[in-house]
Structure formats: structure tokens, C-alpha cells
C-alpha positions in Angstrom: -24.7 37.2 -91.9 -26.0 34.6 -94.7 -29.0 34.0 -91.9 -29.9 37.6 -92.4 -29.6 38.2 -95.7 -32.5 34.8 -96.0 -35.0 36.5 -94.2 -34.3 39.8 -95.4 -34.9 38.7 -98.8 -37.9 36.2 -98.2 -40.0 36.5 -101.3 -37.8 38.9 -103.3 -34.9 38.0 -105.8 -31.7 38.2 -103.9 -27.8 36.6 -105.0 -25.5 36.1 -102.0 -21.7 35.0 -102.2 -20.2 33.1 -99.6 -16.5 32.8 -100.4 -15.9 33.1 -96.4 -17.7 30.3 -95.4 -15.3 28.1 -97.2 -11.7 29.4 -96.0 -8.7 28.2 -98.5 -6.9 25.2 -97.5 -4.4 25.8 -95.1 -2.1 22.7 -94.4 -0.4 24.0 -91.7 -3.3 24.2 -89.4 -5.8 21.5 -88.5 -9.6 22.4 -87.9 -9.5 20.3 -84.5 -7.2 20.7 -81.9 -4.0 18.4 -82.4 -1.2 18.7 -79.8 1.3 17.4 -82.8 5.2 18.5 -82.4 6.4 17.4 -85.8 9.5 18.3 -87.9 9.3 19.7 -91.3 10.0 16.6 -93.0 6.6 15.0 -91.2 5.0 17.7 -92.1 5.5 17.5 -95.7 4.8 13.9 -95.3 2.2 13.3 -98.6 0.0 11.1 -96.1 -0.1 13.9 -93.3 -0.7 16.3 -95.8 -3.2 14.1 -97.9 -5.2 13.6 -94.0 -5.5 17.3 -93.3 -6.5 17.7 -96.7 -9.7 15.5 -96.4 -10.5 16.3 -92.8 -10.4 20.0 -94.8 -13.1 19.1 -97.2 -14.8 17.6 -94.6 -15.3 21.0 -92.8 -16.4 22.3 -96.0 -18.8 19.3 -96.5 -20.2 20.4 -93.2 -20.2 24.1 -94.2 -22.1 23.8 -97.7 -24.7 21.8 -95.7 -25.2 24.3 -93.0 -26.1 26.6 -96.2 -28.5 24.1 -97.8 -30.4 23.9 -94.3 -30.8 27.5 -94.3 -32.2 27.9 -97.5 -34.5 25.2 -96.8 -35.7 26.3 -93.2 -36.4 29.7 -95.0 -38.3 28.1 -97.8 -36.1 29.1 -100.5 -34.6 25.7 -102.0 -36.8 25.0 -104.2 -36.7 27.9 -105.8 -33.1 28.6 -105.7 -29.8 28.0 -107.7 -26.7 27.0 -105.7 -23.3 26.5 -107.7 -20.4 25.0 -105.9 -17.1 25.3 -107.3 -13.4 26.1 -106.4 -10.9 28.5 -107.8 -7.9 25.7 -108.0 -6.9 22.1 -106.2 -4.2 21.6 -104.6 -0.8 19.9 -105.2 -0.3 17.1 -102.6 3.1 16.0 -103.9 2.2 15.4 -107.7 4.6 16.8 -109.9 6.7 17.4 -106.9 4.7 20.3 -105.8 2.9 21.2 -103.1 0.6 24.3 -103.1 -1.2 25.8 -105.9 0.1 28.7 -107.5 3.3 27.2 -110.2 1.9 24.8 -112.5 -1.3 24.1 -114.4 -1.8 20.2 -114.2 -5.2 19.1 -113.9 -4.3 17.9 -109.7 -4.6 22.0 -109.9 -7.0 22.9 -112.3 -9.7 19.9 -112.3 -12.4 21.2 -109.8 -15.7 20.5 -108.6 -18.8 22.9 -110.3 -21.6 21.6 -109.3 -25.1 23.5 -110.0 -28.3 22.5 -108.3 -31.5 24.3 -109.5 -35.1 21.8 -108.2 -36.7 21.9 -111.4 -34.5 23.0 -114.0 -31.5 20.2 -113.6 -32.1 16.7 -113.2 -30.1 16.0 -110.0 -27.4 13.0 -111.2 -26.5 14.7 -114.1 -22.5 14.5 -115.4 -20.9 17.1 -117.8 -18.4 14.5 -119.4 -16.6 17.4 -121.6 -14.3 20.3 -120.2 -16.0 23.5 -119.1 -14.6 26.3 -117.2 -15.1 29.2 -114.9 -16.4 31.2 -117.5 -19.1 29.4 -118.5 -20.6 29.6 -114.5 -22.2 33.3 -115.4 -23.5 32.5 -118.4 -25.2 29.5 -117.0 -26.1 30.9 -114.2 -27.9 33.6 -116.6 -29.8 31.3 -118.7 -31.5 29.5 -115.4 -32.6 32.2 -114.9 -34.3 32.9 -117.9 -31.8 36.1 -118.6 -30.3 36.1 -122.6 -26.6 35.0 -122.9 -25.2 37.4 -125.1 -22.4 36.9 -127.2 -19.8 39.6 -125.1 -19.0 36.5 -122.4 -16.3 34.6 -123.0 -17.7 31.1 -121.4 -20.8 29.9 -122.7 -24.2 27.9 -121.5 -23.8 24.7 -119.4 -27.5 24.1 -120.0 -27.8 22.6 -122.8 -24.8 20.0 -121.6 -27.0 19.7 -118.6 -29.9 18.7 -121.1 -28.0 15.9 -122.4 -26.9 17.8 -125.7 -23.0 17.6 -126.0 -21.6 20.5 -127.7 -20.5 19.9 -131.2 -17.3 22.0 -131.6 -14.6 21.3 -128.8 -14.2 24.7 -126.9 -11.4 25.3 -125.3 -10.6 25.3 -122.2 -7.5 28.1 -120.7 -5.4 27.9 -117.6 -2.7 30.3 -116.6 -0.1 31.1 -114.4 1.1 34.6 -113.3 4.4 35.8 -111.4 5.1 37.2 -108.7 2.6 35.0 -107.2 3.5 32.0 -109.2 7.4 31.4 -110.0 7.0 31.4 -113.9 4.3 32.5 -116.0 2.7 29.7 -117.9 -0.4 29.0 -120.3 -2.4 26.3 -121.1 -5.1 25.1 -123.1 -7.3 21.5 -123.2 -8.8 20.6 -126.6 -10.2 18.0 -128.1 -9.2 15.5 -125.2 -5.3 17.3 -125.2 -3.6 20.0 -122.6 -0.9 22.1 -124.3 1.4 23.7 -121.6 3.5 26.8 -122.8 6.3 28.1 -120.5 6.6 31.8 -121.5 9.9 32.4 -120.4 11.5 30.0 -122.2 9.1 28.9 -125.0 9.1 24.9 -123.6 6.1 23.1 -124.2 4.4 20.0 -123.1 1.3 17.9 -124.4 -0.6 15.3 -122.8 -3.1 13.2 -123.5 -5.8 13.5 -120.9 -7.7 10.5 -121.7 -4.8 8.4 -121.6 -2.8 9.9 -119.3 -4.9 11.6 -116.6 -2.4 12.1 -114.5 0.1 13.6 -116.9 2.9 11.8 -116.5 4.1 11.2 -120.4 4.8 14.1 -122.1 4.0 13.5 -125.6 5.5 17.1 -127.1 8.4 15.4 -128.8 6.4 13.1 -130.0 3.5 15.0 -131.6 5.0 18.1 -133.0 1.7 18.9 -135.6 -0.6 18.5 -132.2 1.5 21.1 -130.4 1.8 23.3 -132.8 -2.1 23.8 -133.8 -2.8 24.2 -129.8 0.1 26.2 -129.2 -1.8 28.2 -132.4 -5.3 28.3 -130.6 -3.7 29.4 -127.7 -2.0 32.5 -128.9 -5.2 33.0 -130.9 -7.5 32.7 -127.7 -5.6 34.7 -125.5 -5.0 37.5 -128.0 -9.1 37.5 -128.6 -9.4 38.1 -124.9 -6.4 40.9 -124.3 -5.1 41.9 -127.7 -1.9 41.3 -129.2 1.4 42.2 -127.3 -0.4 42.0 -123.4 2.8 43.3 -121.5 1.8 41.5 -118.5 3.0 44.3 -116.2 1.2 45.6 -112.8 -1.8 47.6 -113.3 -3.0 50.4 -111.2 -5.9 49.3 -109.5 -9.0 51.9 -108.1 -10.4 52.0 -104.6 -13.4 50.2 -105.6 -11.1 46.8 -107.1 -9.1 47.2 -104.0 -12.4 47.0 -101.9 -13.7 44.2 -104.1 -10.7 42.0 -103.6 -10.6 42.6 -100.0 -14.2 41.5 -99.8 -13.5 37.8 -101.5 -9.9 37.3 -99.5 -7.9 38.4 -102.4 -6.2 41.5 -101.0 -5.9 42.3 -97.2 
């Protein structure tokens, strides 16, 4: 499919998505044939699990190459931009989880995004600050020479990706819903600090990411003033995005979503 749509679109602007080249990880299956007979407790084992992981990223390494060699056999690399990201990590026994869906610790929410564009970003580059999903579209956009308005909620990577740091600290947002997740959470990183806020029952937890990457000290009790001006700009950044008094409840959703989702692995 993806070798189609190259030479269908040789010498024309095109955008292709390939969310099903690069399946979600599933630890329960390896991508080479293993005759293993293993109990449950071996397969939650954090080294079998941590294996399968990498021999998964692996098949993606292989996968995201196959893609780069097609563009390039078709002559389009060089005038193409290719971003690489993920939509979460994976919990392999941090935090005593294992999965992705029930907590917003950076093992979870700290993924790749990597943009390569020959000419317009100097290949090595590093973003040291936090940037999110959000900002992919809008930087996407102004590679391509197309205005970045002020109605997206993420903003430029480019000017990162020029070597100029941002001089406010924009926030970055994480969330958790039910049923899919077992508690609905929300968090926001700031300023080198994540606030976590556990909806149900208003707990909250702070950690200091450049101390602490792996969040394992919990510094809430111990900086009530830092909590309470994130757990501020949280309510205030949410609310700017969906209004005061979101109900969180199901939502109707057309044909066309339902068709939409289906197409990116998100609804069957």
C-alpha cells in the first residue's frame, strides 16, 4: 500500500500515515517463532518482558527503515518530512505496572518524536525542554511553509529545532480516562516539575523530574506552594481546552469518527 501511494504521488504533494506498519506492543506474542511453555509468573518475569520488549522495537527499527528505503528508491527523501513518534511507553514493572493505560509517569508518557526534514533540520539536533503531541501539527505546518495560527493548542518545534529555547515554560498535559484506564487522572510538567491529580479522590503527587527521573520521591508533602500553583495551571489549562464542568461522560460518536478510528486501530 505505502509502495503505491509513492509512485502514485511522484512529483505531487502527497501525506501518508502509517500507523499499521508499526503494530502496538503486544507482550504476549513474540515476532519469531518461540516454542516457549511458560507459566504466568515467567511470563510476567521483568527480564522476559523487558526481551520481548526490545526484540519489539527492533521489528519496528526494521519497519521505519523499510519506509526510509522507499522514499528514497522513489526519489522523495530529500524532499520529504518524516516524524516518528509514539502514542505512550510501556510499563515494564515500574510503579508496579505493566501496560499502559493507569498511570501517567514519564516510563508511559516520555516518547520518541523525532522529525527529519534534509534541508530544513540539522540532523543531531536535541530538544532538551518538554514538548508534546500537540505541537507535531503545528510543526509539521511551519516546515512546510504553512502559518501556525493561534487556534492549535501545541505550538512550533522549529524554532527549538533552531537552537532558540522558548522563554516561557509551556506546559506540558497527560491524562488518564476510565473505562479504559482504572481511574481517571491528570497531569501536567512545568518548569522542570510533574503534578499528578487523582480525580476521584483529589490525591496529588509532585516530582522533581530533574532530580528524580524516575519518580520515585514524591515531594507533595513537602512542597505544598509548588502543588498548589500546578494543580492551578492545570485546572486552568484543561478548562481553556474543554470549558468549565467537562462531565466526562460517553459521547455519541458519527459514522465518519467510527470509520476514522477503525482506520488508525482505535475501534474494531
Amino acid at each position: 500500500e505505502e509502495d503505491e501511494f509513492l509512485q502514485s504521488n511522484r512529483g505531487a504533494p502527497g501525506f501518508k500515515d502509517l500507523p499499521r506498519a508499526f503494530r502496538l506492543i503486544n507482550l504476549e506474542k513474540s515476532t519469531k517463532k518461540v516454542t516457549l511453555h511458560v507459566t504466568l509468573r515467567e511470563q510476567l518475569n521483568p527480564e522476559i518482558l523487558i526481551a520481548r520488549y526490545r526484540e519489539e522495537v527492533a521489528y519496528v527499527d526494521t519497519q521505519i527503515g523499510l519506509a526510509i528505503e522507499a522514499l528514497q528508491a522513489a526519489g522523495l527523501w530529500e524532499n520529504s518530512v518524516v516524524v516518528f513518534t509514539a502514542d505512550h511507553g510501556e510499563g515494564l514493572g515500574e510503579h508496579d505496572l505493566v501496560g499502559h493505560v493507569d498511570q501517567l509517569y514519564d516510563s508511559l508518557l516520555h516518547v520518541p518524536l523525532i522529525v527529519v526534514a534534509p534541508g530544513l533540520v540539522q540532523p543531531g539536533t536535541v530538544i532538551e525542554t518538554p514538548a508534546g503531541h500537540v505541537d507535531v501539527l503545528p510543526t509539521v505546518l511551519d516546515l512546510l511553509g504553512v502559518s501556525v495560527t493561534d487556534r492549535f493548542r501545541g505550538v512550533s518545534l522549529m524554532p527549538r529545532l533552531e537552537g532558540i529555547e522558548p522563554t516561557d515554560n509551556v506546559p506540558v498535559l497527560g491524562e488518564t480516562h476510565m473505562p479504559e484506564a482504572k481511574t481517571n487522572q491528570r497531569s501536567i510538567v512545568q518548569g522542570g516539575f510533574k503534578y499528578i491529580l487523582h480525580q476521584a479522590d483529589g490525591s496529588e503527587e509532585l516530582y522533581n523530574l530533574t532530580q528524580d527521573p524516575r519518580e520515585e520521591h514524591d515531594l507533595a508533602a513537602e512542597m505544598p506552594e509548588k502543588v498548589t500553583l500546578l494543580g492551578k495551571l492545570l485546572l486552568s489549562e484543561f478548562e481553556r481546552d474543554f470549558g468549565p464542568g467537562v462531565s466526562g461522560e460517553d459521547q455519541d460518536l458519527s459514522e465518519e469518527d467510527k470509520v476514522n478510528l477503525k482506520g488508525i486501530g482505535y475501534a474494531r
